[in-house]
C-alpha positions as CSV (number, residue, x, y, z in Angstrom):
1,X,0.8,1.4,7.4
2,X,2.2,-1.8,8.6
3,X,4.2,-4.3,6.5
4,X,4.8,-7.7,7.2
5,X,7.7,-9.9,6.0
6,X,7.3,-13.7,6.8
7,X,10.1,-15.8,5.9
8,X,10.7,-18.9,5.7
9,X,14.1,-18.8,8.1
10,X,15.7,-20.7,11.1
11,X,15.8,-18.0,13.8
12,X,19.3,-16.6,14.4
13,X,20.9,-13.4,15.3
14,X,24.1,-13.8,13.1
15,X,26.5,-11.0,12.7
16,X,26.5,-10.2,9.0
17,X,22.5,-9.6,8.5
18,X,20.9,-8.8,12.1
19,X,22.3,-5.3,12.4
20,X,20.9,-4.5,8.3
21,X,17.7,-5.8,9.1
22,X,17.5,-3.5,12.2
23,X,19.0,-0.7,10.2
24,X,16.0,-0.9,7.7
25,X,13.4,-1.3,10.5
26,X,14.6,1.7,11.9
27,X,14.9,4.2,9.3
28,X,10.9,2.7,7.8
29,X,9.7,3.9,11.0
30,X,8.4,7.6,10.1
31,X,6.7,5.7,7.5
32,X,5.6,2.2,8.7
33,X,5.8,-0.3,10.8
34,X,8.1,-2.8,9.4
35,X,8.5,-6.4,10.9
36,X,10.1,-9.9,10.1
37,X,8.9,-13.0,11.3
38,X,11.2,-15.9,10.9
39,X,8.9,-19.1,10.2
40,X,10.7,-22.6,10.6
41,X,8.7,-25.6,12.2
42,X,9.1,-29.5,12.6
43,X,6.9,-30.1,10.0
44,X,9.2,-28.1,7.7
45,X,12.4,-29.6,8.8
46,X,10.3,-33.1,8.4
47,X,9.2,-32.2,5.0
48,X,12.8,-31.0,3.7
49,X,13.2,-35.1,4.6
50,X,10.9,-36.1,2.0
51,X,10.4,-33.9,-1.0
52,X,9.8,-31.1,-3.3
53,X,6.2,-31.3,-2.9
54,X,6.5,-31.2,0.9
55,X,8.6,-28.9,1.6
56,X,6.2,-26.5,-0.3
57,X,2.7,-27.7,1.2
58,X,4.8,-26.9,5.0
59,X,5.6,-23.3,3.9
60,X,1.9,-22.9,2.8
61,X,0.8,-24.3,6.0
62,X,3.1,-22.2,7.8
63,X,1.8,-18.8,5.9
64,X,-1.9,-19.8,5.5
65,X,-2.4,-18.3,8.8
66,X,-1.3,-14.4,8.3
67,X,-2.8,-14.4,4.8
68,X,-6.2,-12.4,6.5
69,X,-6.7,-8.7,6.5
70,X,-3.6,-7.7,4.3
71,X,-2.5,-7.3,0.7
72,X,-0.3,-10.2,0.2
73,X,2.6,-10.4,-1.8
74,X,4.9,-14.0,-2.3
75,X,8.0,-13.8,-3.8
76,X,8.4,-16.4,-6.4
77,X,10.9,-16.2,-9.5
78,X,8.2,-16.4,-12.0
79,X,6.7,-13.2,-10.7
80,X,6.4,-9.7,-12.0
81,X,9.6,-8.3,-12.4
82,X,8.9,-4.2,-10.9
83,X,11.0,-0.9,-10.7
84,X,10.9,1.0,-7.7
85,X,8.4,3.1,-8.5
86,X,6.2,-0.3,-9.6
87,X,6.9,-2.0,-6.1
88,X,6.1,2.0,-4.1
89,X,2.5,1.2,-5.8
90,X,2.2,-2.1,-4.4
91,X,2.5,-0.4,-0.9
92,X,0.0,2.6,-2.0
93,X,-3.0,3.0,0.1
94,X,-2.8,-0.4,1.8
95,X,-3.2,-1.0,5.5
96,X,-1.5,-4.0,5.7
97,X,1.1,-5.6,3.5
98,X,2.3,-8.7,3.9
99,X,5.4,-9.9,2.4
100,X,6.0,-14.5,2.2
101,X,9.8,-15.5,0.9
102,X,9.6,-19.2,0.8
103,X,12.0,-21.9,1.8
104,X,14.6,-23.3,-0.6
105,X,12.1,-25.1,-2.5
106,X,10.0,-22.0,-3.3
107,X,6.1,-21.4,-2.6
108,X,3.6,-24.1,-4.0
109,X,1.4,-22.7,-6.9
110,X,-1.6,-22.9,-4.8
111,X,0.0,-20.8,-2.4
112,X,0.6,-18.3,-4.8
113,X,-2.9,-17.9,-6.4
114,X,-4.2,-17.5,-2.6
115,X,-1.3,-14.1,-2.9
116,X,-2.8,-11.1,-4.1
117,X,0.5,-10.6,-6.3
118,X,3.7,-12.4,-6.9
119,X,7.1,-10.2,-7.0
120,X,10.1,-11.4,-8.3
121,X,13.5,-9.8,-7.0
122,X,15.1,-10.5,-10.6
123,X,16.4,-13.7,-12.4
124,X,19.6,-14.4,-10.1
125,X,19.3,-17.0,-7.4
126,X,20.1,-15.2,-4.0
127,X,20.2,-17.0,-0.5
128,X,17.1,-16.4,1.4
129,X,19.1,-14.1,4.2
130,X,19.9,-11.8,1.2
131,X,16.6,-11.9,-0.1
132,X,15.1,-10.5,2.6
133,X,17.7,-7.5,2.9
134,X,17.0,-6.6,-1.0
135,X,13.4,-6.8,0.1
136,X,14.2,-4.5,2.8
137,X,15.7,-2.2,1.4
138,X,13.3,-2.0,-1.5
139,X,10.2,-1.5,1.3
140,X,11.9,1.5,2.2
141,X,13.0,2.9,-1.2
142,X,9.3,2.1,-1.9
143,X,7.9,4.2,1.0
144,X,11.1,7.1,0.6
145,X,9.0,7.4,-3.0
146,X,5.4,7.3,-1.7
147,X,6.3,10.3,0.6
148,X,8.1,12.2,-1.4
149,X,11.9,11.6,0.4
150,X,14.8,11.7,-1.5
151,X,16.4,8.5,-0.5
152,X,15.0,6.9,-3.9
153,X,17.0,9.6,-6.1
């Protein structure tokens, strides 16, 4: 198996995140292949410029890309709330799962009907760097469950 997580992210090694990001990486590996792509181009800078609107059609543009040959899943606040043992059946029998957190102004709705499912990571407002540990640490709580580990107890 081989999840994705596209993110919508300058690129940067900072002190506080980096080392739990390769922490989850690490310990997935018996059970997938876990990757984060870090997404952040001119025409996203240029669109934070103008508006709203914008800034959402660059983060589709950015995603549209990796959207083939995966189960995609956006994370948008208006998604399906899950347990853990909801979000381990998202990951159940797929191939590929690909994972797109948005940019500050969230994912455009025509972004999110090209998503197989939208997830939301609960009602609180989180910075994107956070969002993308919880999501983390939930991929590998989800596959701990799917193989039977007992991480998830």
């Amino acid at each position: 198996m081989k999840i994705n997580i596209y993110i919508v992210d300058k690129k940067s090694k900072d002190k506080l995140y980096a080392p739990l990001i390769e922490h989850y990486i690490k310990i997935a590996k018996p059970f997938a292949k876990v990757e984060v792509f870090e997404i952040y181009t001119k025409e996203i800078n240029k669109a934070h410029e103008i508006s709203t609107e914008a800034s959402q059609k660059s983060y589709t543009l950015a995603f549209e890309p990796y959207l083939k040959g995966a189960y995609n899943i956006a994370l948008d606040p208006l998604g399906k709330e899950l347990n853990s043992f909801e979000f381990s059946n998202l990951l159940k029998d797929r191939g590929v799962v690909n994972f797109f957190i948005g940019g500050a102004y969230g994912l455009e709705r025509a972004f999110l009907k090209q998503s197989d499912s939208s997830l939301s990571l609960g009602k609180i407002t989180m910075s994107h760097k956070l969002a993308k540990i919880v999501l983390l640490e939930q991929v590998f709580r989800g596959l701990t469950i799917l193989n039977n580990h007992p991480y998830h107890k």
